[in-house]
C-alpha positions as CSV (number, residue, x, y, z in Angstrom):
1,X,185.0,-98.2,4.3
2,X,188.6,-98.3,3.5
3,X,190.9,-95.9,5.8
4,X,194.6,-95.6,5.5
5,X,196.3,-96.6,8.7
6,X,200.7,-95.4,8.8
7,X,201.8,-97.4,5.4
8,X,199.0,-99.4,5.2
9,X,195.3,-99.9,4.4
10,X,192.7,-101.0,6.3
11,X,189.3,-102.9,5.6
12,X,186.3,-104.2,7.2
13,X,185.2,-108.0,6.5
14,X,183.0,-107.3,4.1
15,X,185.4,-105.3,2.0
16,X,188.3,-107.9,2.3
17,X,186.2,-110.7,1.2
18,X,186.0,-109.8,-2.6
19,X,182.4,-111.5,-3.1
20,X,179.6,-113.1,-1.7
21,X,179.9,-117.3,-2.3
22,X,175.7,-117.5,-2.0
23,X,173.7,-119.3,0.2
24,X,173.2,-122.7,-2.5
25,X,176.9,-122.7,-3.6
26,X,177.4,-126.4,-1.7
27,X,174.4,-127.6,-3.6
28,X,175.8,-125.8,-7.4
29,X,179.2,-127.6,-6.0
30,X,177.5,-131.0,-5.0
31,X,175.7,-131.1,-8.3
32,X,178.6,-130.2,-10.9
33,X,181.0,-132.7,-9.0
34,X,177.8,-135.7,-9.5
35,X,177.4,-134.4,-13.1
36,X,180.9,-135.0,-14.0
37,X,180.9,-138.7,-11.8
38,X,177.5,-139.6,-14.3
39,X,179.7,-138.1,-17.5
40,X,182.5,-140.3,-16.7
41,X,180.5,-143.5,-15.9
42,X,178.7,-142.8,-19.5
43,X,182.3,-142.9,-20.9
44,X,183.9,-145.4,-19.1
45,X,180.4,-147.7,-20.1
46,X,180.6,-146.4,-24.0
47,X,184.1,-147.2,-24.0
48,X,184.6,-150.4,-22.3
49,X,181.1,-152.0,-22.7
């Protein structure tokens, strides 16, 4: 919990974090960044040949 410390405010870890990232978040990343090498290889193919 948040406690006010002199001028300032202090939090635990789990407060200063701002969000959870997830336990598959390197496979959603992995997967959107493969997605968008197979869009451009369709485009580079459609457009070249």
């Amino acid at each position: 919990m948040a406690r006010r410390v002199g001028d300032h405010v202090e939090l635990n870890k789990d407060e200063a974090r701002a969000g959870e990232t997830g336990h598959h978040l390197r496979y959603v990343l992995a997967g959107g960044i493969a997605l968008v090498i197979i869009g451009f290889a369709a485009v580079g193919l459609g457009w070249f040949g």
